[in-house]
N, C-alpha and C positions, 0 to 999 in steps of 0.2 A: 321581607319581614324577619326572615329567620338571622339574617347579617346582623341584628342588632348589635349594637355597641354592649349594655351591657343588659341585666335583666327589666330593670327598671326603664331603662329605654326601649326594654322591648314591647314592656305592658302598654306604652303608650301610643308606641306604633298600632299594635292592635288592635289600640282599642274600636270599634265599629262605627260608624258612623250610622245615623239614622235609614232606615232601608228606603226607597223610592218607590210611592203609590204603585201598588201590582206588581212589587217584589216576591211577594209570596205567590204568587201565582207563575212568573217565571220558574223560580226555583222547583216547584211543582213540578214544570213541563218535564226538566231537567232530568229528571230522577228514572232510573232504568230497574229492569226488575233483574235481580240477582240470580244467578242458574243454578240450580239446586244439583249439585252434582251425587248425594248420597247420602241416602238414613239411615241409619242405626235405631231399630225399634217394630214392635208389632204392639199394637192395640188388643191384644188377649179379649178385652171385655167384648168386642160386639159378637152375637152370633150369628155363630157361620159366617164370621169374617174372614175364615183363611180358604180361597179357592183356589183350586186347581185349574186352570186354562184346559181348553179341549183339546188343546196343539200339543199336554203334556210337557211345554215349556216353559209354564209362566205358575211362576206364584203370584195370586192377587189377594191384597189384604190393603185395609184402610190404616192411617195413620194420621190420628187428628183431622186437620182438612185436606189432607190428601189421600188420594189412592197410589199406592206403590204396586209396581208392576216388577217383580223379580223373575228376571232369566234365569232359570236355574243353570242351562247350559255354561251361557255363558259368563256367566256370573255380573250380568250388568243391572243397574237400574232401571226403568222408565217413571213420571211421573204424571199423574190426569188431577190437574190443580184449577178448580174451579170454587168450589162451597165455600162458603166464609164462616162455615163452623162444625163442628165436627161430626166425623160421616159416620152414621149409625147402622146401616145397614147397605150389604152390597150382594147382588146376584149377577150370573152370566148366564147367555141365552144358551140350549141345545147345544149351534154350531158354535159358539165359540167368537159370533162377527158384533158382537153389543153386550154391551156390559153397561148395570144401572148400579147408580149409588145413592144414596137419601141421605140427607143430614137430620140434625136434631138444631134448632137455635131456640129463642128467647120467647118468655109466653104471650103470646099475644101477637105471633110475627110468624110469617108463612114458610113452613119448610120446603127448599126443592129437591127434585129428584133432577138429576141428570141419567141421559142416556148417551152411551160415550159410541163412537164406533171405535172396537178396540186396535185394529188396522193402521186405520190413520193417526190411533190415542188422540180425537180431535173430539169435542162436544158435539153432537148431534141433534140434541130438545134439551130445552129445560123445563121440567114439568110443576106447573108451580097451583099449589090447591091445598094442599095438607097444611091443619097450621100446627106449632110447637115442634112437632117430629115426627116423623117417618120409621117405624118399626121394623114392617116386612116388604119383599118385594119379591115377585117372581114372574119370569115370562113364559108365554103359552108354547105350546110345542110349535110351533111353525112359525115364530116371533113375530105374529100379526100384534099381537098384542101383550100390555103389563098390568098386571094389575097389583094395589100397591094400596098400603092400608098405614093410616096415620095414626097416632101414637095416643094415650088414653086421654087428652083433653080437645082430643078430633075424631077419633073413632070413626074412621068412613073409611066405607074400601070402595076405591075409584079404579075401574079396566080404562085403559087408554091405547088408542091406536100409534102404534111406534112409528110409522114410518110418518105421519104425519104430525105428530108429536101433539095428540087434542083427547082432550078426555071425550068418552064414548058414555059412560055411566057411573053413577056413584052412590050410593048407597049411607046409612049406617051401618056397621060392621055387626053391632049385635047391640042388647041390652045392656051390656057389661062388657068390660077392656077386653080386645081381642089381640093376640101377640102374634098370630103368623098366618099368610096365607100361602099356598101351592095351586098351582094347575093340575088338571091333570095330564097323566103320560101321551093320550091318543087323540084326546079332545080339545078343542078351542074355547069352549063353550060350556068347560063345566072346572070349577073350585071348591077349594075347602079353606074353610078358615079356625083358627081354633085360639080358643083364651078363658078365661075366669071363667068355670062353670058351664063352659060349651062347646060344643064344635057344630059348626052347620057346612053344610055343602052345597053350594050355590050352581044355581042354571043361568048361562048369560044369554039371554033373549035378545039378539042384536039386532031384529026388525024393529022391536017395542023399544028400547035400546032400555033393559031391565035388570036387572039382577035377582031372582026371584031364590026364597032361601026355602032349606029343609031343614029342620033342625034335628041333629043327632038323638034319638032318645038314649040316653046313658044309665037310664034305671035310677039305682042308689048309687049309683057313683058320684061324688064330687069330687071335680077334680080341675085343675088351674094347666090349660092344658100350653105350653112353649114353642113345641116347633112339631109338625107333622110329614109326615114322610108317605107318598104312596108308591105301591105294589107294582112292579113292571103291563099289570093286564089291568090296573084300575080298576082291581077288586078290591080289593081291603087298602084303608089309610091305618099308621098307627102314630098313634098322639103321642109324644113324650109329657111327661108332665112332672108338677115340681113337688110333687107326694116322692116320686120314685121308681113309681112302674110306666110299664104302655098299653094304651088303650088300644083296642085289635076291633075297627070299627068298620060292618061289610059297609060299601057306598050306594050298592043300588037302591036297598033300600032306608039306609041308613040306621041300621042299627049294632048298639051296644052287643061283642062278641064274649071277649075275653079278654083278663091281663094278664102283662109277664113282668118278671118273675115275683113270685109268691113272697118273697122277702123282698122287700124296696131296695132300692140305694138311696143309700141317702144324699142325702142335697140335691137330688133332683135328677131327672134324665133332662138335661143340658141339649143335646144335638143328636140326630140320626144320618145314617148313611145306608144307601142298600146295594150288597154285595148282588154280582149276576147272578149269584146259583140261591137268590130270594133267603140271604141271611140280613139280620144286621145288625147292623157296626153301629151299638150306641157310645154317647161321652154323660160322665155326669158329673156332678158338680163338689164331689171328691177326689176328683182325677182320675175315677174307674172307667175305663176302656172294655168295653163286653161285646163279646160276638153273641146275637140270639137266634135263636132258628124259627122262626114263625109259627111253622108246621109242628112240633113238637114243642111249642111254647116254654121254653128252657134255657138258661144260662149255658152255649157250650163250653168260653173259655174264658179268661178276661184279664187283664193289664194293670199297672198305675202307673201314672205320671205324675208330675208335680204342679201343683195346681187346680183347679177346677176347669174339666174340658167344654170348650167354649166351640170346636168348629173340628170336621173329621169332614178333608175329600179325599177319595180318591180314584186311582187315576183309572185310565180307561178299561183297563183286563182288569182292574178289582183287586189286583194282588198285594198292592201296597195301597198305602193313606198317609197323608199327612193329616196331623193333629195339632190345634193350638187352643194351650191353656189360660187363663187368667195371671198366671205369674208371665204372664209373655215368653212362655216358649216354645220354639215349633217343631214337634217331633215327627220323625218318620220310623212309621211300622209296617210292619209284615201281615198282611189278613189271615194267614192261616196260623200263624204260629203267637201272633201279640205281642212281641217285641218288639219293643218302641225305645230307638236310639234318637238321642237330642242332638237337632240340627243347627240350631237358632236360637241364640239366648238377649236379650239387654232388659234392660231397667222397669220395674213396669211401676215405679213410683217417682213422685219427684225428684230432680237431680239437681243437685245445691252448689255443684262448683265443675268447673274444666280447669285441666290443667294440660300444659306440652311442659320436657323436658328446654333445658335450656338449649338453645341453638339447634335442635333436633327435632324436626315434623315428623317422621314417621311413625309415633308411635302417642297415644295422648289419655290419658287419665280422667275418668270421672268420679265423683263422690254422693251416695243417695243415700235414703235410709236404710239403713243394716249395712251398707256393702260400698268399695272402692272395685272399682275395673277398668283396668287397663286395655285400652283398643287400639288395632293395627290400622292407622289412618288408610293405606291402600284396601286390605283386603278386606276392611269394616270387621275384622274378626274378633273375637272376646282372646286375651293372650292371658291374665290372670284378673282372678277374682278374690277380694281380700274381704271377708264377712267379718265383721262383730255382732252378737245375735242382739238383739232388742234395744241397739243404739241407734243414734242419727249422727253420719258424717256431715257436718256443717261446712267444711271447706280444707282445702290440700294443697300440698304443692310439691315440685320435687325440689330436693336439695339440686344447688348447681353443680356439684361435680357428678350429679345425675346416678348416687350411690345408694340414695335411700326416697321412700316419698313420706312427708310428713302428714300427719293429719289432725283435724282437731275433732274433740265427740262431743255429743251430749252429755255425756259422762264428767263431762269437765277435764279431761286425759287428754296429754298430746300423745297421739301412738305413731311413731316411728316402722315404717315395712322394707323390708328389702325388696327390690324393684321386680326381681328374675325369681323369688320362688314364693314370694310375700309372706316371707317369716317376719313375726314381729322384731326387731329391733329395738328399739327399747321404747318406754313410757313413762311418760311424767305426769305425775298422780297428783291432781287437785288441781290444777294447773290455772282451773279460773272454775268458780262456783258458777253453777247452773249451765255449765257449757263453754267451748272455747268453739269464737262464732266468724274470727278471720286471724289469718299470719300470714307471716313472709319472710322468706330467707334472706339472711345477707351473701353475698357473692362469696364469701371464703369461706363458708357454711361452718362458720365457728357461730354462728346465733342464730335463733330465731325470733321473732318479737309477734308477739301474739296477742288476740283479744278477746274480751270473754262479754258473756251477756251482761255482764253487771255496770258494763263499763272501763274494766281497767286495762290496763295496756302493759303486760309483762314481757321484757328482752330476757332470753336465757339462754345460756354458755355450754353450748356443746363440745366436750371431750371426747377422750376415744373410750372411756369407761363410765363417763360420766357428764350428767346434767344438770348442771344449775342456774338459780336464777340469779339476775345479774340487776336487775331494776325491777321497779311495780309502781307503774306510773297512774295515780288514778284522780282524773281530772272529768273524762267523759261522766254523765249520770245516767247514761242509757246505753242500750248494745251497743257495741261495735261492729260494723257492717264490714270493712276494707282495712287492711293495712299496707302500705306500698315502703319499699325502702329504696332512695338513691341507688346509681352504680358504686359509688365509691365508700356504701356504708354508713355515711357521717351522720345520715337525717333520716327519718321514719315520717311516713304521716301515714295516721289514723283518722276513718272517717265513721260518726257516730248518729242513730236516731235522735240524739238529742240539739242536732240542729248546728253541732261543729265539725270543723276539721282541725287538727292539734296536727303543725309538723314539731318534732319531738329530735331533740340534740342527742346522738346516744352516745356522745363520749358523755359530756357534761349528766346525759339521764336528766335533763331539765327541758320544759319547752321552751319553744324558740319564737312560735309564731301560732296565730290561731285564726281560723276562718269563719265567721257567721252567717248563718241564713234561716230562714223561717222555714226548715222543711227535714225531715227525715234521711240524712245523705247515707246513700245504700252504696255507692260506690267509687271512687276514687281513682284518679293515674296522674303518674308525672308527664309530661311532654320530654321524649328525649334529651333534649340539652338542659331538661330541668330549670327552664328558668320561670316555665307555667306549669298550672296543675288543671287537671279536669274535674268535673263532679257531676256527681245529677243524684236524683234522690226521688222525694215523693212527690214534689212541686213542677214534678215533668219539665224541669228545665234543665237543659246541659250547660255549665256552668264553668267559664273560663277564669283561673284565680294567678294571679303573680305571686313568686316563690319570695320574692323578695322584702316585700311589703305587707303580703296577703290583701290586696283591696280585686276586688270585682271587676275584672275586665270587661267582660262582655255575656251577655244571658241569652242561650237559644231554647226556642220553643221546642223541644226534643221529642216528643209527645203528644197528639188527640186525645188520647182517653189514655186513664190509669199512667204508673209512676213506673219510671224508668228501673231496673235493676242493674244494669252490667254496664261497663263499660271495657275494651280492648286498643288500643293504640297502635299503628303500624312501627316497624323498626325506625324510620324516618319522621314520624312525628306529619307525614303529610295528611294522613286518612286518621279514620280511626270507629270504630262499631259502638251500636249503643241498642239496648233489647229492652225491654219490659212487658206489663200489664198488656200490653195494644196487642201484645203476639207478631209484634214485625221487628226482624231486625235491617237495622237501617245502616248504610254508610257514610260516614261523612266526609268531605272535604276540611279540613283545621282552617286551613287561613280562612276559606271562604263564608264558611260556618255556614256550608251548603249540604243538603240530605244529595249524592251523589248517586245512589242506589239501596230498594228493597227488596228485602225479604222476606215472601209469605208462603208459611208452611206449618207452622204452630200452631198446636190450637189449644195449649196454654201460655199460662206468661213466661217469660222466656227467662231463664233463672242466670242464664251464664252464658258470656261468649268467650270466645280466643280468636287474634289471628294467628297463626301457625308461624314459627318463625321463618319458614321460606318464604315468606306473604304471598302465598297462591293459594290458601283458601281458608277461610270461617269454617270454624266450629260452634254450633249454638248447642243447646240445653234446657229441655222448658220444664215447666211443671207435671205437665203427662206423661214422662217419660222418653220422649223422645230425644236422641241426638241426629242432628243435621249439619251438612257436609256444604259448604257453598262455595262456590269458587270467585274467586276476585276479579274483576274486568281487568285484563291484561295490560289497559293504558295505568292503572292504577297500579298494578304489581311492581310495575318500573320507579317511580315515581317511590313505594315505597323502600324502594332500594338505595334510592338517594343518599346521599350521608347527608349527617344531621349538623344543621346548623351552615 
């Protein structure tokens, strides 16, 4: 196919011929799942999502639909990939041998919990009875049992026996939405639950197979209680709640004691933790970090971090914690002193572009709102971050002689960074009304050519002191999603919501050729020898176009559900990546116009992929903030190595 004589003989070569009854079903079988070799990202929002393993080796935190398992030793990954939507809440047993996780999905559709054995990282039950979401979960001190409570359009708290994976009893949770439940420390057979206006503490009758409740009297108190914490001797529970104080509740017989401190925090007491010598370590929902002492019901010391604190474990002597916030970052501190040094930083908002330097994997560039940051593909490490306060990066790229990364804002400004200290470089002011929403450099990085939401398609002339524009092409009537430019310079194409692609002559600044289709085209690539072009857009098709002519080669069905965004091409033009709406990124085969392998780990829509220029492994980029690391199937990596044509 690729020997074509010329381009126009090529489009015809390829063109497809009709598929053969239970085509699509082959091609199915075909498809292998991609190995998820490393994420970049913490999910800040759930609580008490950041645990501490009991081996003091493991970070465990959810990410979208996956659970990451981080060595801290050894700096490796592990990953427990199961849910098909994302994991709302996660606890570990006592010993450390079972770990559960709960998702949240769609209303009207059953949430599950899985129980993992952490050992083997293999599934163990899937517990399946909660509908919409799964809130809290915790297991009994001798991991007979979990008991596990669904989310406010299910309100039931259901104990189930672990080792046989079968609900035991189930209840309503309360009158009103319940947000957390605990065991307690000594007992099998006794809980607390706590949420909007209540807390009660439950007897579990496992002859009668019951759940029988006491209800906390709390006096005048109203209070919306989050997460509860009980006392090493299963005396006292204390409520955090989202007033600002903690409720100091005795359990035998359930009653209202006392709260701390006498001045709230504000936004809320977020998370508890309780130190051995019976202090604790609360987070609130300003980023305040406070040691309390129970006994003398007082603030002894306290902290800030950045963010709203979302989760505080730690480890086994109590001396240290880690901590994770809602801006996703995970700090370690010291329990006696509160000193909280930041360990672990990325994105905890959309991310709208990936970029690698040319010919260079080891280092790759993202773009989100407020901020550009540059990450170490091996060590996953953050190496610089490039903030503008209260804009949105729309998309980036580096110059090829790899001396600057350009970028375009919501501001309507191209801002120009210097790569190693991220000083601005320069800026071009106005550059496109309402935003500049895609570009692309040319190889001798004397231009860039750029698009703005409005439609138009500006190439400008970069100097050594100066910048200008050199054309202002305005033919699109709606955003510009993509722009790609030839190796050799001569031709540009832009690809626009309004249902075209314009390849664009930039000596002459005239077009050359234009592409139609009834659909939204969000992304665009040349095929190596440039004699086709790629596309896909919101019509969920991947769309194969001759350079020559522009007529319609061939239409692949790219997508089940929602519109494709990204597209990435291998250096050979044999493979090539395509992500969206669906949350999978998929690989393709070019000639076969076959899905060769996927990828599931997102659990939003996938905003942006790259293959890295050594072609051994994808970078993806979704809407939740996550970056993900994939590796290529090895028969593939060769094949991309191929020379073109």
């Amino acid at each position: 196919l690729k020997a074509a004589v010329s381009p126009s003989a090529r489009s015809s070569a390829s063109r497809p011929r009709a598929p053969a009854p239970g085509g699509e079903q082959t091609a199915e079988m075909q498809e292998q799942e991609l190995e998820l070799q490393a994420v970049i990202g913490f999910k800040g929002n759930v609580p008490q999502g950041l645990v501490l393993h009991p081996d003091q080796e493991h970070l465990i935190f959810p990410l979208g639909c996956t659970v990451v398992l981080r060595n801290l030793v050894k700096k490796t990954q592990s990953f427990l990939q199961g849910h098909d939507n994302q994991v709302n809440c996660i606890t570990v047993s006592k010993s450390g041998r079972l770990l559960a996780s709960g998702q949240k999905t769609f209303m009207g559709f059953p949430a599950d919990i899985i129980i993992w054995d952490f050992a083997a990282r293999q599934e163990m039950h899937r517990l399946c009875l909660h509908k919409v979401a799964v809130t809290s979960l915790s297991f009994s001190p001798d991991e007979t049992y979990l008991a596990t409570l669904g989310g406010q359009d299910d309100n039931s708290l259901v104990v189930w026996e672990v080792d046989k994976g079968t609900a035991v009893c189930g209840t309503p949770a309360a009158t009103d939405t319940a947000h957390c439940v605990q065991f307690f420390n000594h007992t099998e057979f006794s809980l607390v639950t706590g949420g909007n206006y209540h807390v009660i503490v439950w007897q579990f009758d496992l002859a009668n197979k019951k759940l029988r409740p006491t209800q906390v009297n709390l006096g005048q108190q109203k209070r919306v209680t989050t997460n509860v914490l009980i006392d090493h001797n299963d005396e006292f529970c204390y409520c955090g709640t989202t007033t600002g104080d903690i409720l100091q509740v005795a359990l035998e017989r359930g009653l209202f004691k006392q709260c701390v401190p006498k001045k709230c925090f504000s936004l809320g007491v977020t998370c508890q933790s309780l130190l051995p010598d019976g202090d604790i370590i609360a987070g609130t929902g300003d980023g305040t970090i406070a040691r309390i002492s129970p006994s003398a019901m007082k603030v002894k010391d306290q902290c800030q971090v950045l963010g709203g604190v979302t989760s505080v474990t730690l480890t086994s002597d109590g001396s240290h914690f880690f901590c994770g916030t809602t801006l996703s970052n995970i700090y370690w501190a010291d329990s006696s002193t509160l000193t909280a040094e930041l360990r672990n930083t990325c994105h905890h908002e959309r991310i709208n572009d990936v970029s690698f330097p040319s010919g260079y994997s080891e280092v790759f560039a993202t773009c989100s709102i407020t901020d550009i940051r540059v990450w170490n593909a091996t060590t996953r490490q953050e190496l610089l971050r490039i903030q503008v306060p209260n804009m949105e990066c729309y998309c980036m790229d580096f110059m090829r002689d790899g001396k600057s990364i350009v970028s375009g804002w919501s501001d309507g400004k191209i801002r120009a960074f210097l790569p190693q200290s991220g000083k601005l470089l320069y800026a071009i002011n106005d550059a496109h009304k309402n935003g500049v929403t895609a570009m692309a450099t040319s190889s001798d990085c004397g231009r860039i050519v750029s698009g703005g939401m409005e439609g138009e398609v500006r190439v400008w002339r970069i100097g050594q002191q100066t910048q200008t524009m050199d054309a202002s092409l305005k033919e699109h009537r709606n955003r510009v999603w993509c722009i790609k430019i030839r190796a050799d310079d001569s031709q540009a194409v832009s690809a626009s919501a309004d249902g075209s692609c314009i390849i664009w002559d930039l000596s002459t600044k005239t077009r050359s050729l234009c592409l139609f289709e009834s659909t939204l085209f969000k992304s665009i690539v040349y095929h190596p020898d440039e004699s086709q072009l790629l596309t896909t857009g919101s019509d969920r098709k991947i769309g194969y176009w001759d350079t020559f002519d522009g007529q319609a080669i061939r239409m692949l069905e790219g997508s089940d559900e929602g519109e494709l965004t990204t597209l990435s091409i291998s250096q050979s033009g044999s493979h090539y990546v395509s992500g969206g709406e669906e949350r999978l990124l998929k690989l393709w085969d070019y000639d076969e116009g076959v899905c060769k392998a996927i990828g599931v780990g997102h659990s939003g829509a996938i905003t942006a992929a790259a293959i890295s220029p050594d072609q051994t492994f994808i970078v993806s980029a979704g809407a939740e903030g996550a970056i993900m690391i994939w590796t290529v199937p090895p028969e593939i990596v060769d094949k991309c190595h191929e020379p073109v044509g």
